[in-house]
Structures are given as structure tokens and as C-alpha cells.
LOTITOR-936585 format. One record per residue: chain; x, y, z negated of N, C-alpha, C in turn. Coordinates in steps of 0.2 Angstrom, whole numbers, plus 5000, padded with zeros to 4 digits. Example, Ala and Ser with C-alpha at 12.3 -4.5 7.8 and 13.67 -1.06 7.14 Angstrom:
! LOTITOR-936585
SEVEX chain  n_x  n_y  n_z ca_x ca_y ca_z  c_x  c_y  c_z
SEVEX     A 5066 4972 4961 5062 4978 4961 5066 4984 4961
SEVEX     A 5064 4989 4965 5068 4995 4964 5064 5000 4961
This chain:
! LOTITOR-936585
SEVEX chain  n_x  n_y  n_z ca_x ca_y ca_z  c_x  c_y  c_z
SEVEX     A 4930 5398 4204 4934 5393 4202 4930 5387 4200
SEVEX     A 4935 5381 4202 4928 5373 4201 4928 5374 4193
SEVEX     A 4923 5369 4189 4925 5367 4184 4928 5364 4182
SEVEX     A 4929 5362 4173 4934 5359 4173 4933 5352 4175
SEVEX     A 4927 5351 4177 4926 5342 4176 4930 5341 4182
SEVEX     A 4930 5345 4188 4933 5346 4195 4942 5344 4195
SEVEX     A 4945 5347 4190 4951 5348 4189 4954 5343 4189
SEVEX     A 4961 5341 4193 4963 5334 4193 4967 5333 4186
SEVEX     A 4965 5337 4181 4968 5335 4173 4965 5341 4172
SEVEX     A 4964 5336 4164 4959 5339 4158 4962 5347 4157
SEVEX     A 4971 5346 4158 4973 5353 4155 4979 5354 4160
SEVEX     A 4979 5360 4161 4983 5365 4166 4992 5362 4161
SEVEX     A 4991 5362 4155 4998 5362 4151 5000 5354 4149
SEVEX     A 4996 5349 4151 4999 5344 4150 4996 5339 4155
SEVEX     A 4999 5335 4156 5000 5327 4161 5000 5322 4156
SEVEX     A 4991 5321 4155 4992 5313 4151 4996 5308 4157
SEVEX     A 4995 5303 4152 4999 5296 4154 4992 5293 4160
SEVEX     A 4986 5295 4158 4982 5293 4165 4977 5299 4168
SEVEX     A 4981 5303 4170 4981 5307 4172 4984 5309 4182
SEVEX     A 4980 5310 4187 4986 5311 4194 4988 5302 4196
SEVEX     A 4993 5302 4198 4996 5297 4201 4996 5292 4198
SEVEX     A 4994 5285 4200 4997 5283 4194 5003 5275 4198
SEVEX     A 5003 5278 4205 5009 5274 4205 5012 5277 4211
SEVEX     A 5018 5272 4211 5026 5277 4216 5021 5279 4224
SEVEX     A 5016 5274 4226 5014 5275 4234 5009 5282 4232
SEVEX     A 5004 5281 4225 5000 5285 4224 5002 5293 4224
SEVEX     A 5008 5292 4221 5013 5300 4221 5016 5302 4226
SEVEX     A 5019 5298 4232 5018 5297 4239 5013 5302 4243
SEVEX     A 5008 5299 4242 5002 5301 4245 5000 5310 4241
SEVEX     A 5000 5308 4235 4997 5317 4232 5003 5321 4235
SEVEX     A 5011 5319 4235 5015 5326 4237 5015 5325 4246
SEVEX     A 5011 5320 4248 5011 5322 4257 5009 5329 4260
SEVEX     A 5003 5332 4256 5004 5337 4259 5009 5344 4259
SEVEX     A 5014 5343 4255 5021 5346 4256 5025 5340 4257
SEVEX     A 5028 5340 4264 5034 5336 4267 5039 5338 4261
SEVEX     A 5042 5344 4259 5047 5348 4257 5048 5343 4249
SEVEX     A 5043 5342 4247 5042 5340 4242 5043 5334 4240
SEVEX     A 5038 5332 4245 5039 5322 4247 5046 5321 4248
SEVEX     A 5050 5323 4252 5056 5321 4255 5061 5321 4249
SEVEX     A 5059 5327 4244 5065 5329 4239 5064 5321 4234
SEVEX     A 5056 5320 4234 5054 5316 4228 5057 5310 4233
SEVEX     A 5057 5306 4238 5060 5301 4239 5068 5302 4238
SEVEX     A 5071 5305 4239 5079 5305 4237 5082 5306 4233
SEVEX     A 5077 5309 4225 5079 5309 4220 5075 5301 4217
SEVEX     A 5072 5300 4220 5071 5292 4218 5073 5287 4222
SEVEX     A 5075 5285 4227 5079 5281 4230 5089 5283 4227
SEVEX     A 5088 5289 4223 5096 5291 4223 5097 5289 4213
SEVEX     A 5093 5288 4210 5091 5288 4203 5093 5282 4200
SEVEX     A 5101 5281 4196 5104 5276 4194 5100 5271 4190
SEVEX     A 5101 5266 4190 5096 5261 4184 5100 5260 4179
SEVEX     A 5107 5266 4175 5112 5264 4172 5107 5272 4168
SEVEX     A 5109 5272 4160 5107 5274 4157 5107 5271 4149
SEVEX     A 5106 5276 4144 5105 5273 4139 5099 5267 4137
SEVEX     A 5094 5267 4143 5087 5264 4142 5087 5262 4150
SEVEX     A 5084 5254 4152 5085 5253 4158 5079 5256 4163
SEVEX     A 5081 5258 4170 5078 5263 4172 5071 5270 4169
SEVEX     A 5079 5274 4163 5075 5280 4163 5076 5284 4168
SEVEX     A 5080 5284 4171 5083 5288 4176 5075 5289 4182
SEVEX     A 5074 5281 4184 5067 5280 4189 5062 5284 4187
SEVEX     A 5062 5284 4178 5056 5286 4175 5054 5292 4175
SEVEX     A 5062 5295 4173 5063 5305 4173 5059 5306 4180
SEVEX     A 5063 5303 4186 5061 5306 4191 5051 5309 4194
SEVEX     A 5053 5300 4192 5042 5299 4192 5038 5305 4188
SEVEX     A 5041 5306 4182 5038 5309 4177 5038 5316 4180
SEVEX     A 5045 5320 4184 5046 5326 4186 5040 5329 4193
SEVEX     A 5042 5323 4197 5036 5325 4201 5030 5322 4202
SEVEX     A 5028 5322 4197 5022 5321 4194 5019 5328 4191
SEVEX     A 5022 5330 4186 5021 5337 4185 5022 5342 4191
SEVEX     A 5027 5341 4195 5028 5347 4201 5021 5345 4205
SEVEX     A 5016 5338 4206 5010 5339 4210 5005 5344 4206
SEVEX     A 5006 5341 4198 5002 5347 4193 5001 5352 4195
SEVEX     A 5009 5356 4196 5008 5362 4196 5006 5366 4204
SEVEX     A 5005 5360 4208 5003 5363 4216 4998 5363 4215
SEVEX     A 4993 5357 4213 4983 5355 4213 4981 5361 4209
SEVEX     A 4983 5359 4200 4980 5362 4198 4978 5369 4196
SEVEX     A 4970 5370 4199 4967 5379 4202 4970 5384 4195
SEVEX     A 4972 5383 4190 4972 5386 4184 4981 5390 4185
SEVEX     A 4985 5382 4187 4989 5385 4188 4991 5389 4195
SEVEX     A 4988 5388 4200 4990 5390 4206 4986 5397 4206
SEVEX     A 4980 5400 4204 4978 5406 4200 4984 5410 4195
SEVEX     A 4988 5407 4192 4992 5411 4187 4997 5412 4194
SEVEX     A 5000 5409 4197 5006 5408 4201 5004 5416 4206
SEVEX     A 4997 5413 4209 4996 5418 4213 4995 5427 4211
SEVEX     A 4991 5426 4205 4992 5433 4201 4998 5435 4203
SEVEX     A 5003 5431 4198 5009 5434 4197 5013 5437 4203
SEVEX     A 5011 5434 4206 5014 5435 4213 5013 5442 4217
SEVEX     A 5005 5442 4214 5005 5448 4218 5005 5456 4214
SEVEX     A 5009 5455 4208 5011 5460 4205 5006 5462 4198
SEVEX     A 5009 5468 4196 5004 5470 4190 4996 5474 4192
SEVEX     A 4991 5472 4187 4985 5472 4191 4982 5479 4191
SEVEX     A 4988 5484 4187 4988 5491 4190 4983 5493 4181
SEVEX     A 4980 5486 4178 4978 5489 4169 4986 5494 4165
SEVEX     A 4992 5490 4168 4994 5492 4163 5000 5498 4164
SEVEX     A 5002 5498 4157 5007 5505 4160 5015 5503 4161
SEVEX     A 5017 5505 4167 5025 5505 4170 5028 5503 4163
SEVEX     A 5035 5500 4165 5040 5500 4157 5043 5507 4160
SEVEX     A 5046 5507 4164 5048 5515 4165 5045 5520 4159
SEVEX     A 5039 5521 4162 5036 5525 4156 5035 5526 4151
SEVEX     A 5034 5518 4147 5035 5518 4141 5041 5519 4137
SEVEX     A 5048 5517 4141 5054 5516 4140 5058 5526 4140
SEVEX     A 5053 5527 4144 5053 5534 4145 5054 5540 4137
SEVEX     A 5050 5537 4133 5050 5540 4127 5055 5539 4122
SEVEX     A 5060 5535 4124 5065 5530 4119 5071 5531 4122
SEVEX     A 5076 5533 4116 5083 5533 4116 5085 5526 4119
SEVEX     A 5090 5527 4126 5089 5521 4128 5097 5517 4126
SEVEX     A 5102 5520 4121 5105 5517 4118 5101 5515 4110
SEVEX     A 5097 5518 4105 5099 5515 4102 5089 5512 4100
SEVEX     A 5085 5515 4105 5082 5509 4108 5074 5514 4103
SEVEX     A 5076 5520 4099 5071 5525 4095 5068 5529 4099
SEVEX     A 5065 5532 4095 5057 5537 4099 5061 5543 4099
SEVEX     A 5061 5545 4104 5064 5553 4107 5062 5560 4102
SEVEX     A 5055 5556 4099 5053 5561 4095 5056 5561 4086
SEVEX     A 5061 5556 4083 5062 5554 4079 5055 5548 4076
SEVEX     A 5051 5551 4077 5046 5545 4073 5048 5537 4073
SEVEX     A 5048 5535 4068 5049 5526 4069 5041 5525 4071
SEVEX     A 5041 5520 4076 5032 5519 4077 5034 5513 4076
């Protein structure tokens, strides 16, 4: 995996303020390589009212949203968790089946009476 200095943000859990895109063509450009994504982010910001209780929060939310959705594409920390998960348990642990197996499954106790 690169390091972190590689990483286009310091942390997999958060998007500083100068962190990624830092304007609407730059964010443009970072979701080009998902069409899917581009297309969404153009429609919900071209569709994104300037009425609100703050004048365009509405443009802001949306900036803000797919911003983090580049986050979670780039970043190797998160697309690593993404990818694990994906491909299942990594066979360290034991089935719930199993362990569920020993327990009254109404009232949620050890088959053998013992509180553990």
C-alpha cells in the first residue's frame, strides 16, 4: 500500500477544508473517471435550490457530498476496507451460526445454563 504522504488526504475519516477538489471544475475532473458519478454530481448541482435557511446551502451540501463520495473512491485505506469486505470473512473467525448454536435462541442464554 502507498504511504501516507501518497494519500490524497491525511485521514481515510475525514475531508479537511483543503483537502481533494478544491473547486466545482476540479471536482468535475476527480469524479471523471466514474461517468456514473459525474452525471449524478452534475444533476444534483445544477438541480440544488438557492432557497434555504442560509443562501446557497443547498449548492454547498451537494459540493460537500461529492467530495467525500471522491474520498471514498481514491482513498487506498478506504477502497482496501471496501474491498475486504467484499470478499467475505477472512475465514480467522468463527461462523454466528456456531456460536449462536450454544444459546437459547428465545431467551438469548447458554444451553448449558451458565451466565458467561
Amino acid at each position: 500500500m502507498d504511504s501516507p504522504a501518497s494519500w490524497p488526504t491525511r485521514s481515510p475519516y475525514k475531508l479537511d477544508w483543503d483537502e481533494g477538489p478544491q473547486s466545482i471544475a476540479a471536482l468535475k475532473e476527480a469524479l471523471s473517471p466514474w461517468p456514473e458519478v459525474l452525471e449524478r454530481f452534475v444533476h444534483d448541482l445544477e438541480s440544488a435550490p438557492f432557497t434555504g435557511d442560509e443562501p446557497l446551502e443547498n449548492v454547498r451540501s451537494v459540493i460537500s457530498e461529492y467530495r467525500r463520495e471522491w474520498m471514498l473512491l481514491v482513498h487506498p485505506l478506504i477502497r482496501q476496507a471496501v474491498e475486504e469486505s467484499a470478499s467475505g470473512p477472512s475465514g480467522d473467525g468463527v461462523p454466528a451460526d456456531v456460536v449462536f448454536a450454544e444459546y437459547d435462541p428465545t431467551t438469548f442464554e447458554h444451553a448449558s445454563g451458565d451466565r458467561r
